[in-house]
C-alpha distance (Angstrom), angle and dihedral (degrees) to the residues before:
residue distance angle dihedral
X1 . . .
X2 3.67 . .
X3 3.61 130.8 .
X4 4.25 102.5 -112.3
X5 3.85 110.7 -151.9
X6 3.69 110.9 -105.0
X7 3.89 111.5 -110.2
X8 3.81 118.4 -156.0
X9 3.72 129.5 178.9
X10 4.14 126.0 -179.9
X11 3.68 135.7 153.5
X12 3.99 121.3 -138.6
X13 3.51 128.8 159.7
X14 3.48 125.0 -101.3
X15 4.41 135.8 -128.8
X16 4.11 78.9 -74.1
X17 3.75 100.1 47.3
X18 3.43 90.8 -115.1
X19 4.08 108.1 139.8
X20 4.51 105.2 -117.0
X21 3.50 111.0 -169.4
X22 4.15 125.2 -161.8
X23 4.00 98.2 -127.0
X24 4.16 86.1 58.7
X25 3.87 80.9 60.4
X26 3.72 100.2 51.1
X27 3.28 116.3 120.7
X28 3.71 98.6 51.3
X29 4.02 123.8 67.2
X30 3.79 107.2 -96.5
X31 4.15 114.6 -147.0
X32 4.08 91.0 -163.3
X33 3.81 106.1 -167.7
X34 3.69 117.8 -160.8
X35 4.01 108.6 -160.6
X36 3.96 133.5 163.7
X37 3.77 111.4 -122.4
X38 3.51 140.6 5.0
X39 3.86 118.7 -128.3
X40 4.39 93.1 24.7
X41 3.46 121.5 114.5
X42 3.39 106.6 -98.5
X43 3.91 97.9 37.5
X44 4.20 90.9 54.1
X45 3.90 86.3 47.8
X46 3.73 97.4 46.5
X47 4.08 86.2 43.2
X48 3.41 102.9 46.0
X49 4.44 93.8 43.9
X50 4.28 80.0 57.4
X51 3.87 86.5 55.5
X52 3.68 96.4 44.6
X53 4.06 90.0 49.8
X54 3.76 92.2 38.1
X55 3.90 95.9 106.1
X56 3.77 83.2 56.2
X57 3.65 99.9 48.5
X58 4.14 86.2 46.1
X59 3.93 87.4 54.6
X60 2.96 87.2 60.5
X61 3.40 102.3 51.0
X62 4.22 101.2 -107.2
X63 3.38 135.8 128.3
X64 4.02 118.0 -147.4
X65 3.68 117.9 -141.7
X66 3.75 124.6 -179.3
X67 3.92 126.7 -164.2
X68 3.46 144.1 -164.2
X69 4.05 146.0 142.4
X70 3.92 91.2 -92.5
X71 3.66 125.5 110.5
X72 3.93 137.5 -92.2
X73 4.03 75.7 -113.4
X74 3.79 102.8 52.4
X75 3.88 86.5 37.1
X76 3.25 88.0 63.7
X77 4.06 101.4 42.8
X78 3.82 83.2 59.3
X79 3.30 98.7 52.8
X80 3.83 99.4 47.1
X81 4.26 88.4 35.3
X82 4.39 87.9 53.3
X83 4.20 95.7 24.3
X84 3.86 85.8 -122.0
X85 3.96 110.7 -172.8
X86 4.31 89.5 -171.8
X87 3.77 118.7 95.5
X88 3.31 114.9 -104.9
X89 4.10 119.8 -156.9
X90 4.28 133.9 -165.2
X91 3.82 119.4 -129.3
X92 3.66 84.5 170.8
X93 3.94 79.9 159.7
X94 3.70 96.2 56.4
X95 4.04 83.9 -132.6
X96 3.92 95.9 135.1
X97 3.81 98.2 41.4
X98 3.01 93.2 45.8
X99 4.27 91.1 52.0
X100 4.58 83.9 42.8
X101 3.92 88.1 49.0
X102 4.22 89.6 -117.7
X103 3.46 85.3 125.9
X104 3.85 116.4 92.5
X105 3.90 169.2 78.9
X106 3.78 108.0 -30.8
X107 3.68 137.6 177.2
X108 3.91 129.8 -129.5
X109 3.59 118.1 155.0
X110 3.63 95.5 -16.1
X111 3.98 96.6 -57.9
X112 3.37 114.0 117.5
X113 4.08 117.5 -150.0
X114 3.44 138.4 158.7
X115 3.94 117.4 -98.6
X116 3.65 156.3 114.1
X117 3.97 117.0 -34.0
X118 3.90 102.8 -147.6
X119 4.04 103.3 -126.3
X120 3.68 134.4 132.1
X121 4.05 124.7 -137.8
X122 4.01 113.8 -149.6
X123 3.58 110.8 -155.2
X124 4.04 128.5 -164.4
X125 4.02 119.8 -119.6
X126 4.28 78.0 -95.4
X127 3.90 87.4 66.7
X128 4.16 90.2 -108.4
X129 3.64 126.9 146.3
X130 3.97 102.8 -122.1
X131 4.07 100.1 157.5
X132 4.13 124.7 27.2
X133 3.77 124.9 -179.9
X134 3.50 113.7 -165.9
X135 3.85 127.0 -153.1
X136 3.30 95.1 1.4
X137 3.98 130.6 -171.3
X138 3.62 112.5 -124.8
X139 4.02 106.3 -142.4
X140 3.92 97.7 84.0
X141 3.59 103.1 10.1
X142 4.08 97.9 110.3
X143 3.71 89.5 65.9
X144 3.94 101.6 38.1
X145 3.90 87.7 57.6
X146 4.38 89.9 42.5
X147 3.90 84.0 49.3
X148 3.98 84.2 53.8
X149 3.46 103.8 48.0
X150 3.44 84.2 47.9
X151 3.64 95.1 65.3
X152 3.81 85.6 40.2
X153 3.78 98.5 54.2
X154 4.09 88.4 44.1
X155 3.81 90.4 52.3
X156 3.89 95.1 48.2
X157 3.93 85.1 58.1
X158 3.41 107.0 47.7
């Protein structure tokens, strides 16, 4: 039996409170970035290295969309505070990571709490998960997922 692409589909709102959903996105590769907090370390680097390579992913046809549990409001302090050009959505309800499996126990210092497991979901122009990476570390990311895609994009065209 083959393995049939996962298809997802949610609506959250974005920086503006105005609700984005995935299917008005189809037809373009989505990079959908899950990440933790807005305004941390890790989260501004990751953000910020998808805005420097966002000409690239738009060459090649993708749209980059982070999430996390902050608001419309802090969404949008991030983006003006960094100049961020990616959209940035709210699962203040934890609904959607929770349905992707980013939602969960994780470790820092020995403390275990629940929370946000840093990975990014690219999808095909159909709005099917073809690539995951799970628990991810920020610094780098951006351009591991663009050197995906590209493989991803040249294999849909051969």
């Amino acid at each position: 039996m083959e393995n049939k692409p996962q298809k997802i589909d949610f609506c959250l709102p974005n920086s503006d409170g105005v609700e984005i959903c995935l299917r008005d996105l189809v037809g373009k590769w989505i990079v959908l970035y899950f990440y933790p907090k807005d305004n941390t370390p890790g989260c501004t680097t990751e953000a910020v290295e998808f805005t420097q390579l966002l000409p690239e992913f738009e060459k090649l046809g993708a749209v980059v969309v982070g999430v996390s549990p902050d608001s419309p409001e802090r969404h949008r302090k991030f983006i003006d505070k960094h100049n961020l050009e990616v959209l940035l959505l709210s699962d203040e309800e934890k609904e959607v990571m929770k349905k992707l499996g980013v939602w969960g126990k994780k470790k820092n210092y020995g403390r275990e709490y629940e929370g946000v497991i840093r990975s990014t979901f690219l999808l095909n122009p159909k709005g099917e998960i073809v690539k995951e990476f799970r628990n991810v570390r920020a610094k780098g990311h951006a351009q591991r997922v663009l050197n995906e895609l590209k493989k991803l994009v040249e294999s849909e065209t051969e």
